[in-house]
N, C-alpha and C positions, 0 to 999 in steps of 0.2 A: 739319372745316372748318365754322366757322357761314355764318348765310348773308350776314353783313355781309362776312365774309371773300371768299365767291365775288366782289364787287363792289369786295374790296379797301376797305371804309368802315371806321370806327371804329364802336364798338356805341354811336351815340350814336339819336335820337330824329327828329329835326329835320333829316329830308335834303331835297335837293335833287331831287324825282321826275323832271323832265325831263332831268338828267343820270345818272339813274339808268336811267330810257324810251333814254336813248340808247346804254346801258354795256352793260344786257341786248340790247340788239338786236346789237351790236358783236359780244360774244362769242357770241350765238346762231350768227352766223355763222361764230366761228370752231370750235364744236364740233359744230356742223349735222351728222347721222349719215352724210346724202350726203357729208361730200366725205373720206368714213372706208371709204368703198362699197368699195375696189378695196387696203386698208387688209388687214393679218391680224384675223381675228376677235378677238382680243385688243386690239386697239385699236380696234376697232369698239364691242365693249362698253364699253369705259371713254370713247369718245367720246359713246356713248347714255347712262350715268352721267351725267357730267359734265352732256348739257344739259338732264336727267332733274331732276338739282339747281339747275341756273341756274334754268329754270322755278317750281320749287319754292319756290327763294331771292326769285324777285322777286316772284310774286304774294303772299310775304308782306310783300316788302318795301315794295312800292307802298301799301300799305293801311293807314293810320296805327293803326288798332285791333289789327289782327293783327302789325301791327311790333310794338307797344307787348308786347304777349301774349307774342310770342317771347321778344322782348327779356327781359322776367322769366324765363320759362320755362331759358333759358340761364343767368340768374343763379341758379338754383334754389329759383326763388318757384313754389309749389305754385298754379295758378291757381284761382277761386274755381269754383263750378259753372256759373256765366253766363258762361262763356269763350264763343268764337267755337266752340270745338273742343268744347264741351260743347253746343254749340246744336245742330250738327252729328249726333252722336254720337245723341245723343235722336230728330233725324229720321230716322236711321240704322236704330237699334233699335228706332223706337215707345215706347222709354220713358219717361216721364214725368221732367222736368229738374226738381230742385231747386232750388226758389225761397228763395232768400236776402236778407232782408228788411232794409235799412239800418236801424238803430234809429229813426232820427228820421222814417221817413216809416209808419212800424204804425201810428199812427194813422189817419193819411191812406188807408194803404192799405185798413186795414181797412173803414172808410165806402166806398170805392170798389165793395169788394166788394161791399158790401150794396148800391149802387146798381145795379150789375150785376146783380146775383141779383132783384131788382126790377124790370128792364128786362126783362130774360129773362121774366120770369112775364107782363108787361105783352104783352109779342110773342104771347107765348102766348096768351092771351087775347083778341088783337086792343084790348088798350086803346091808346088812344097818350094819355100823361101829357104834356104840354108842360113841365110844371113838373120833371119827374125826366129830361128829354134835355134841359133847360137846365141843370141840376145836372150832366149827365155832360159838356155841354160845356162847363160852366168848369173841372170838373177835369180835363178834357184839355187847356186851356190852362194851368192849373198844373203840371201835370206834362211839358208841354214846356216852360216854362219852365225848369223844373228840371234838365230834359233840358240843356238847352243851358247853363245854368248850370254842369252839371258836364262838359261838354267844355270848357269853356275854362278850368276849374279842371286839367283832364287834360292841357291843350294848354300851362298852365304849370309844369304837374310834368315836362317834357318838357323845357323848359326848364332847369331844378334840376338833372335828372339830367346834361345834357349839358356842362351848368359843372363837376357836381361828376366827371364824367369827366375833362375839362379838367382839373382841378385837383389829379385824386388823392384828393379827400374821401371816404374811403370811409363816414363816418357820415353825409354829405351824401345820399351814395348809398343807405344801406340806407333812411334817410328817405325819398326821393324813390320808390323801391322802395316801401315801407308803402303812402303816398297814392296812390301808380297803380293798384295793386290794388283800395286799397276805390273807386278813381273810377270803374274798371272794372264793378265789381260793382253798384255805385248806377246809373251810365249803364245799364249794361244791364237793371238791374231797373224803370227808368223807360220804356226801352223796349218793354218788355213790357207796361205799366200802359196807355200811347199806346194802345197797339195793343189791349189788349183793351177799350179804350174805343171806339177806332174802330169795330170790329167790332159794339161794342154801337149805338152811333149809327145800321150801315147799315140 
């Protein structure tokens, strides 16, 4: 059972959270472990199951990034290494996460670096450069820009997919598929850049 199914939804994109905040509370109540207490063990465990997966189902569900995630994941889209589950994973282990670099932003990124590696030495030092933390705050504002640019590119392939479910399209869908992934991988490797900017800035 996926976990649109636990909710009874179609595996589309674009749900309804506050009827979903109300679906999960609904059945939390009805497979609550209590009222399984006086129950054979055998239905006690499958009543612990059961809200074991509801739990499971909706804190992925609620969450538009991690919907999104599933959702491929169950279509059998291998996800990129900036998953949610691969950010995880790295805090988990201490390993160091593969950074997957969009073509078009090497550039960009690259001079980032160097500004960074620059700032860093500058700390070090006790210098403070005005002119190299006005450079890292315009490209923290480019890069949120960009940020937000490509969630509303994500937030319309969410769209695509849930017409081309509608519809039966399944070449609409492997499409819609393709561009989730690389917006997923870009959003989050812009995420990362914000952030190691912020950090530089404090």
């Amino acid at each position: 059972m996926t976990y649109f199914e636990v909710f009874g939804l179609p595996p589309k994109l674009q749900l309804d959270t506050a009827a979903l905040e109300k679906s999960f509370y609904r059945l939390s109540r009805e497979f609550h472990p209590d009222r399984f207490a006086s129950k054979p063990a055998e239905e006690q465990a499958a009543a612990t199951e059961k809200s074991s997966l509801l739990n499971d189902a909706y804190r992925t569900l609620r969450d538009p990034i991690r919907r999104t995630e599933y959702l491929l994941e169950t279509e059998g889209v291998e996800l990129e290494e900036q998953s949610v589950k691969a950010t995880e994973s790295a805090r988990a282990t201490g390993e160091q996460k593969k950074q997957i670099v969009p073509p078009d932003l090497l550039e960009e990124a690259f001079e980032l670096n160097m500004q960074l590696e620059e700032m860093k030495m500058a700390k070090a030092g006790a210098d403070n450069d005005p002119q190299l933390r006005k450079d890292l705050e315009a490209a923290k504002a480019n890069f949120t820009g960009l940020l937000e640019a490509s969630q509303k590119q994500l937030e319309a392939e969410w769209t695509s997919w849930d017409a081309a479910v509608d519809s039966g399209d399944d070449g609409a869908k492997d499409a819609a598929k393709d561009e989730m992934l690389a917006l997923l991988n870009r959003r989050s490797y812009l995420r990362n850049l914000v952030r190691d900017v912020n950090a530089a800035l404090e």
